[in-house]
ZAMARGU-4260 file (C-alpha; in steps of 0.2 Angstrom, whole numbers, plus 5000, padded with zeros to 4 digits):
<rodrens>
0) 4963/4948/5336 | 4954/4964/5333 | 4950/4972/5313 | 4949/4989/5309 | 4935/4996/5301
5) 4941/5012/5289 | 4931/5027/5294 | 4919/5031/5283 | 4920/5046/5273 | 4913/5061/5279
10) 4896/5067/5270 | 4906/5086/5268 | 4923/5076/5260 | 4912/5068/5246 | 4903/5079/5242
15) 4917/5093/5238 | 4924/5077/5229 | 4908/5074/5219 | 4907/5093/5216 | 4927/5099/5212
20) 4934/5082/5204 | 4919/5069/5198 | 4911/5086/5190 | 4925/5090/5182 | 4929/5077/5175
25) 4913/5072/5168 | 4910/5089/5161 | 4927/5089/5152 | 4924/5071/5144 | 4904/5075/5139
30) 4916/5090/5130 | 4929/5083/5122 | 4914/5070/5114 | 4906/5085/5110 | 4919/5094/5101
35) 4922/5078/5093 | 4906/5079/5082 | 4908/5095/5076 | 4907/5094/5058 | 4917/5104/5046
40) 4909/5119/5040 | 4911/5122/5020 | 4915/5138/5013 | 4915/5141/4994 | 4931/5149/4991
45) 4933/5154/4973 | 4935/5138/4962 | 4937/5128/4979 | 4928/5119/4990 | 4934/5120/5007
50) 4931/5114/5026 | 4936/5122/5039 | 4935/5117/5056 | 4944/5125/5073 | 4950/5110/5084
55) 4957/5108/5103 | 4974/5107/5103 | 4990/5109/5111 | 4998/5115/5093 | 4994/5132/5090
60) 4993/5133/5071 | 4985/5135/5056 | 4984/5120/5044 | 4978/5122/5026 | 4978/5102/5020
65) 4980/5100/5000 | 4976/5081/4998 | 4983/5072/4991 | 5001/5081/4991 | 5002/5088/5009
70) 5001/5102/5020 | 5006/5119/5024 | 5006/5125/5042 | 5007/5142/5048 | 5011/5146/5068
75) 4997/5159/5066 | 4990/5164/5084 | 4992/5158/5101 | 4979/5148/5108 | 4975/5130/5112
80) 4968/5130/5094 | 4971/5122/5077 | 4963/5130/5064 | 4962/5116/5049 | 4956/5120/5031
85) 4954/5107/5020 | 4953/5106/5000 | 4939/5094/4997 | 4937/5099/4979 | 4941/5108/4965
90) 4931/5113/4951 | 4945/5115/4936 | 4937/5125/4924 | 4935/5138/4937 | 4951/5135/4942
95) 4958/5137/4924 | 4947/5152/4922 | 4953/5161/4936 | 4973/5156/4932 | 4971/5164/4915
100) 4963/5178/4922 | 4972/5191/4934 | 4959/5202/4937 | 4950/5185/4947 | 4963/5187/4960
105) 4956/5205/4963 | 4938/5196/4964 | 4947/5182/4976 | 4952/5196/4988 | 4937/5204/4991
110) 4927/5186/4992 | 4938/5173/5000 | 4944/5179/5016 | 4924/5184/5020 | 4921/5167/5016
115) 4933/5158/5025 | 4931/5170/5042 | 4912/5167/5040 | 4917/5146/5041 | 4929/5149/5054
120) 4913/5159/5064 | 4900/5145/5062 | 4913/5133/5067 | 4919/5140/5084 | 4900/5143/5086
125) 4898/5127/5083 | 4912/5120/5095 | 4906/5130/5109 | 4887/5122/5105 | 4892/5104/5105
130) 4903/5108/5120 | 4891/5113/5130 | 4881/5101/5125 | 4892/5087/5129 | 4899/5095/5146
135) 4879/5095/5149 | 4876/5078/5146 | 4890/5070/5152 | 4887/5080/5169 | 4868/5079/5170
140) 4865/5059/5166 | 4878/5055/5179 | 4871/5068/5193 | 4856/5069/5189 | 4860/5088/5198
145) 4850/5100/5184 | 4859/5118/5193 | 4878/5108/5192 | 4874/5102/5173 | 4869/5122/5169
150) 4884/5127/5179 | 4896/5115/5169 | 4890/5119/5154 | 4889/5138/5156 | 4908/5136/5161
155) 4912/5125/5145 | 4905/5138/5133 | 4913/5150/5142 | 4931/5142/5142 | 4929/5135/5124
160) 4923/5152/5119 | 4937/5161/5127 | 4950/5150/5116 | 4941/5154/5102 | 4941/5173/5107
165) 4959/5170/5111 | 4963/5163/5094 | 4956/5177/5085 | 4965/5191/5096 | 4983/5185/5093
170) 4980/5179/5075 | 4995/5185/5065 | 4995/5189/5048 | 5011/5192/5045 | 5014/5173/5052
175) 5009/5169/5031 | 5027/5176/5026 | 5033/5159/5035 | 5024/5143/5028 | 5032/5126/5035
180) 5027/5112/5020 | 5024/5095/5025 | 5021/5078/5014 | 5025/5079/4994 | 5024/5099/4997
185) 5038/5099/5009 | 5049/5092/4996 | 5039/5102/4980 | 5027/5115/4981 | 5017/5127/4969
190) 5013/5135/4982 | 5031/5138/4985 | 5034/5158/4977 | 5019/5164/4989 | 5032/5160/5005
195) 5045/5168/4992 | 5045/5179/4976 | 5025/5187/4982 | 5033/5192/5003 | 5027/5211/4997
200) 5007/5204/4995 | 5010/5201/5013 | 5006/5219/5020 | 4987/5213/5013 | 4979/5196/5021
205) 4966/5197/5007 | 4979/5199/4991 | 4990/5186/5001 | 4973/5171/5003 | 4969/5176/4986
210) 4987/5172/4981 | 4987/5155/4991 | 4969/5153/4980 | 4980/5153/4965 | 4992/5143/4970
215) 4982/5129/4974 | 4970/5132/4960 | 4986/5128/4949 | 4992/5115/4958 | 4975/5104/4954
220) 4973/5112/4937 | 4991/5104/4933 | 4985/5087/4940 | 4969/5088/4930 | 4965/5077/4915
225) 4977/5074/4902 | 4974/5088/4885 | 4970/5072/4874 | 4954/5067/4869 | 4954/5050/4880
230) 4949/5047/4895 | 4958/5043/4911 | 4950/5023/4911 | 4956/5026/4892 | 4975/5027/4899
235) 4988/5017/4906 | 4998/5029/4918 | 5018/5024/4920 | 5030/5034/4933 | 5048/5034/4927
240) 5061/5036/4941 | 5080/5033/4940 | 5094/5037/4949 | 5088/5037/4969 | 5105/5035/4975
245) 5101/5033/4993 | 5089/5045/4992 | 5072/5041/5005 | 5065/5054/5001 | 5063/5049/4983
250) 5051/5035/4990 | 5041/5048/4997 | 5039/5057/4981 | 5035/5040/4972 | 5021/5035/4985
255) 5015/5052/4982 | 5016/5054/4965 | 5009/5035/4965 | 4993/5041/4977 | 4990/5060/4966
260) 4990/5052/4951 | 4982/5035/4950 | 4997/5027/4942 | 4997/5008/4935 | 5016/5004/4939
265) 5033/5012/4945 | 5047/5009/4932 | 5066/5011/4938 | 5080/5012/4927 | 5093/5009/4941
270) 5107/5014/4952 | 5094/5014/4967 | 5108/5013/4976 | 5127/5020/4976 | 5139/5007/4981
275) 5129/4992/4982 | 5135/4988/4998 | 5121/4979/5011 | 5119/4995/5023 | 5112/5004/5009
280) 5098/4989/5006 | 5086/4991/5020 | 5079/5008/5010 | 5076/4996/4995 | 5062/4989/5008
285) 5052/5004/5003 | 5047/4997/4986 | 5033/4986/4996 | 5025/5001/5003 | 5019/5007/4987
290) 5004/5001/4981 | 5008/5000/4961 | 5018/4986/4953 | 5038/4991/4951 | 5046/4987/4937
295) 5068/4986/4939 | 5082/4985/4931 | 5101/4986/4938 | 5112/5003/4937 | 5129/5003/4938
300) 5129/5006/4954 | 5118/4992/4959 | 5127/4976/4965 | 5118/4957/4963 | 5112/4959/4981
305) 5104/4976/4978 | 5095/4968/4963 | 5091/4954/4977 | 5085/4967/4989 | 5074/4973/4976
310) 5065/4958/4973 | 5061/4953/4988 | 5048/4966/4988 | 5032/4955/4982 | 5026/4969/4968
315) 5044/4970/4962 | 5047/4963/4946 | 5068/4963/4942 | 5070/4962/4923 | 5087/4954/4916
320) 5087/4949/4898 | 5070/4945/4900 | 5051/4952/4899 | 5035/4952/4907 | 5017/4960/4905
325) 5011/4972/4916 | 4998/4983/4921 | 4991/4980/4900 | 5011/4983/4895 | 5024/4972/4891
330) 5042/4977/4896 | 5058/4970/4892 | 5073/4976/4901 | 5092/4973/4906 | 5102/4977/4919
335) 5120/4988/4916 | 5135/4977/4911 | 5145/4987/4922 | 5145/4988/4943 | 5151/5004/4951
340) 5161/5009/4933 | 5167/5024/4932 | 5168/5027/4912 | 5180/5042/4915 | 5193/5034/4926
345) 5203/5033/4911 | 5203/5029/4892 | 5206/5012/4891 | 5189/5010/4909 | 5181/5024/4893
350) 5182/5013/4879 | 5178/4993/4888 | 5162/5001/4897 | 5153/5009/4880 | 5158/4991/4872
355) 5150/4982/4887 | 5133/4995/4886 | 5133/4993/4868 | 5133/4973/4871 | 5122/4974/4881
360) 5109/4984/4871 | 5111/4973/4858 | 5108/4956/4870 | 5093/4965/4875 | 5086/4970/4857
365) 5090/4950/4850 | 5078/4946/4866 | 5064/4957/4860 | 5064/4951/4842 | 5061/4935/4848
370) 5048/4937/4860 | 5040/4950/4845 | 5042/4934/4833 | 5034/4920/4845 | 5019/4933/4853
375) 5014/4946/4840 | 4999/4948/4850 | 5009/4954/4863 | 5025/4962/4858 | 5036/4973/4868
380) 5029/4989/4872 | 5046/4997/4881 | 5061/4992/4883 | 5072/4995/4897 | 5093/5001/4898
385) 5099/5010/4911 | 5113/5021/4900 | 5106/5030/4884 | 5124/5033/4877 | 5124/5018/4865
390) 5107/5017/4857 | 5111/5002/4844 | 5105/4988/4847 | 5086/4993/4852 | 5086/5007/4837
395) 5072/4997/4828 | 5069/4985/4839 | 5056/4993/4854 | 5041/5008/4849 | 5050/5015/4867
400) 5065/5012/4876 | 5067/5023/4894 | 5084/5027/4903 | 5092/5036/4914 | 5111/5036/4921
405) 5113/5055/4916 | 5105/5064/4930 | 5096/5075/4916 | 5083/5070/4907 | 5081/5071/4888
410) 5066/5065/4875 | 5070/5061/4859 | 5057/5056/4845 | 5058/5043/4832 | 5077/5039/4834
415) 5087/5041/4818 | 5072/5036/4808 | 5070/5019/4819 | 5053/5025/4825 | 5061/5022/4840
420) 5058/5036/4855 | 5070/5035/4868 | 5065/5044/4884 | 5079/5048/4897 | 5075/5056/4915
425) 5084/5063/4928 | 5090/5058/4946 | 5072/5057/4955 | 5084/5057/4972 | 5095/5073/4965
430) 5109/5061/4965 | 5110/5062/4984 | 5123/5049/4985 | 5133/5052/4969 | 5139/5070/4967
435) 5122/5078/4970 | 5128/5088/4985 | 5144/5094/4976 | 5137/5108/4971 | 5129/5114/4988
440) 5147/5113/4995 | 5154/5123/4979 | 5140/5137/4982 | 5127/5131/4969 | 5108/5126/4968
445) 5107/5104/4972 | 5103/5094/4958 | 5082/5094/4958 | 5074/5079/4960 | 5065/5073/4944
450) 5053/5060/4938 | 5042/5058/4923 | 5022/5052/4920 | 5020/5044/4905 | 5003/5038/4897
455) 4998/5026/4886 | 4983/5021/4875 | 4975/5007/4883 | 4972/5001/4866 | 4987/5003/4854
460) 4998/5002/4871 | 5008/5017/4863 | 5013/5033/4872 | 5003/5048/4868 | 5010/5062/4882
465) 5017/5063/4897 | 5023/5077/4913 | 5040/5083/4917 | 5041/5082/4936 | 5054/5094/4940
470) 5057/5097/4961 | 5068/5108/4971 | 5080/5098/4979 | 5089/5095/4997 | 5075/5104/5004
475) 5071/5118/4992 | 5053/5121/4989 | 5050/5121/4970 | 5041/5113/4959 | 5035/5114/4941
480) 5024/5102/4931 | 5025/5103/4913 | 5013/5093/4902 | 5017/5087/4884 | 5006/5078/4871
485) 5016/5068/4858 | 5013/5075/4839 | 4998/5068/4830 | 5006/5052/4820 | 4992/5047/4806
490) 5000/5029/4809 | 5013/5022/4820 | 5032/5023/4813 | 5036/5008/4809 | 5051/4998/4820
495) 5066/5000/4805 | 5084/4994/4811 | 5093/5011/4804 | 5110/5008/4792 | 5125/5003/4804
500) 5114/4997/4819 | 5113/4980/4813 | 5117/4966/4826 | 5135/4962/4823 | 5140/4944/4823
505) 5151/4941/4838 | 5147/4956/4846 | 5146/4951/4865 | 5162/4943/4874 | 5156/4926/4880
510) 5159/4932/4899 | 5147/4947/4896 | 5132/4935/4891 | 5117/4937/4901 | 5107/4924/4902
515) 5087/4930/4904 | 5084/4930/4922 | 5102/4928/4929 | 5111/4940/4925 | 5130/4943/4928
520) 5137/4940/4945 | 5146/4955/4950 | 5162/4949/4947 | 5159/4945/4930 | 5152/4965/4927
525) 5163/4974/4921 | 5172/4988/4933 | 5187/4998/4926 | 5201/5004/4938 | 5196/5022/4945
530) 5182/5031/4959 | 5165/5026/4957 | 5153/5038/4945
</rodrens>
């Protein structure tokens, strides 16, 4: 048998291979390293710091990134091109400066865009640089051909430069009157009325950056420190939510309220869920991917297995009759005596559910007296009720109780002379799943999504101010932050049971007893005839 030898490749073949393919290919990679340590290039842009950087890429866009709530994107030009600015700080008392101020945003107009297109200069010089550079390399160290290394990178500078050029030619200006939000911002936005209420500022790039300045100068200013004389290692930082119903993007907003804000633990006050049926428990495993503690107690939409679901989360703690210390705090809470009730079905469902709450409040405030009585050193700090309607049997008996259930939130201090405050917020999922796109479909604005901050003295553990989160719902782009301290006390109201909101004897019906931990199975809540709330 004969072999065959394969004929060797002709000297003229490999070498147009070497030169039109291996060159290539070397002088791309040696560029895409290349652009890959370009560094950002900072720019000064009134009361913020800013990075700019212009990046290969298939999206032709411009991002402005404000971490840690998002981004807004602009489809600003047409080129192979992403033009990235990123907030990297913020200096707040020339940010408050400038927001008390209106002639600053005339200053802003005439400073920040030259700023920012000086940045946006030195880093497309930059990227052609290191291109070049890499091209270079790549092709030279591999050749070893010095007149095909100065070719490739000649023909690198010139390509990136052209994209560069290319970006600059089509930029739009008028593409600003079209922001797309993404992260926290695409859900709530200060920045929100420059794509809305400001479109006429448009017809001027500089008013519209010096608007956008503002905007974000507020947005940072409203997260800034607390207008209290403690500190932030001083403070113990609570996020209230209530009310998801179904909602996933109410977990967004927690994980990013949760990052923006340094909190020290989630509390829910129930109905995370509408029906408390299983298909709706695999969003409850969103509770593990926030990094804070997350404190629970039953709505009365949330069956036993929702309350399961929930606590099979490791940082999940599910409170039922019961307390526990956490984050420097101790909670007590309960869940609602009622699963999937309708209170307005009819009288008679009317009248056993506000008994059952009521019960239930007083059940709960018997469980703080006696933990009070055997841990003074640690006595409950907030107690827990997931319906505000019958106040009772915690008058007197908690510094703080928080709620929810009425898809509106509501503060009221120092209860009937209990020294009780009693804190009730909003649906943080606009009640997604329980009416809240009714009004869409009737022609109205959806139900926002709301949450509340609440912080505490690391010492006294009592609360001394805290933020209204209000956000635009179903997609509207809205938000507003609104920050209140608690009057000055000279001392802390002391915890008086007010006249009539004594614990009456008998007052719980023996099949609505909840013992700490357990609970009530479902069957044994009570459910009067009628559609779900």
């Amino acid at each position: 048998m004969s072999s065959s030898v394969p004929e060797p490749v002709a000297p003229s073949v490999r070498r147009a291979l070497d030169r039109f393919v291996l060159t290539p290919i070397l002088a791309i990679a040696g560029a895409a390293i290349g652009l890959a340590l370009v560094p950002a290039t900072t720019a000064s842009v009134g009361p913020l710091e800013v990075s700019v950087a212009l990046r290969p890429s298939l999206s032709s866009e411009m991002v402005l990134l404000v971490p840690p709530v998002g981004q807004i994107v602009f489809d600003s030009h047409q080129a192979p091109v992403r033009i990235e600015g990123q907030v990297e700080g913020v200096d707040i008392a020339q940010a408050q400066a400038l927001i008390a101020d209106p002639s600053g945003l005339s200053r802003l107009e005439q400073e920040a865009p030259d700023a920012i297109t000086r940045a946006a200069e030195i880093s497309a010089a930059l990227n052609i640089a290191f291109a070049a550079i890499g091209a270079g390399l790549g092709v030279g160290l591999a050749t070893r051909r010095w007149r095909r290394t100065l070719i490739s990178a000649a023909s690198i500078a010139a390509l990136t430069g052209s994209c560069a050029g290319l970006a600059a030619a089509t930029f739009r200006p008028e593409s600003l009157q079209q922001p797309r939000f993404e992260g926290l911002l695409s859900q709530a936005a200060y920045l929100a009325d420059v794509g809305e209420s400001t479109a006429a500022n448009y017809a001027s790039y500089r008013a519209t950056f010096a608007e956008f300045v503002g905007q974000v100068s507020a947005l940072y200013v409203a997260a800034d420190g607390l207008p209290v004389a403690q500190n932030r290692e001083d403070l113990i930082t609570v996020l209230h939510v209530s009310d998801l119903h179904d909602n996933p993007q109410a977990f967004d907003v927690i994980r990013q309220l949760d990052r923006q804000f340094d909190i020290d633990v989630v509390v829910d006050t129930g109905d995370i869920v509408s029906w408390g049926t299983g298909i709706e428990h695999g969003l409850l495993s969103q509770i593990g991917t926030i990094d804070s503690p997350y404190v629970y107690i039953q709505g009365n939409h949330d069956g036993a297995a929702t309350a399961a679901a929930a606590a099979a989360n490791p940082n999940a703690i599910v409170l039922d009759n019961e307390t526990a210390e956490v984050a420097g705090l101790t909670f007590a809470g309960i869940g609602d005596p009622r699963f999937a009730a309708d209170d307005d079905s009819d009288a008679a469902g009317f009248s056993a559910g506000k008994e059952a709450v009521a019960g239930s409040g007083f059940q709960l405030g018997e469980t703080i007296t006696s933990w009070d009585a055997a841990h003074p050193e640690a006595a409950v700090d907030i107690a827990l009720q997931h319906d505000p309607s019958q106040k009772a049997g915690l008058l007197g008996r908690a510094p703080l109780v928080l709620s929810g259930h009425m898809h509106s939130s509501k503060v009221e201090l120092d209860v009937d002379g209990s020294g009780t405050d009693w804190l009730t917020v909003g649906s943080t999922g606009g009640a997604l799943a329980s009416g809240g796109v009714r009004p869409v479909l009737d022609g109205g604005e959806p139900l926002d999504l709301t949450a509340r901050l609440l912080y505490f003295d690391r010492t006294t553990q009592r609360l001394v101010a805290y933020d209204d989160i209000v956000m635009g719902g179903l997609g509207l782009v809205s938000i507003s932050i609104q920050r209140q301290q608690l009057p000055a006390r000279p001392e802390e109201p002391e915890l008086t049971i007010p006249s009539g909101a004594e614990t009456p004897e008998a007052s719980i019906p023996p099949e609505q007893v909840v013992e700490p931990g357990v609970g009530l199975s479902d069957e044994e809540r009570l459910s009067p005839a009628g559609t779900s709330q």
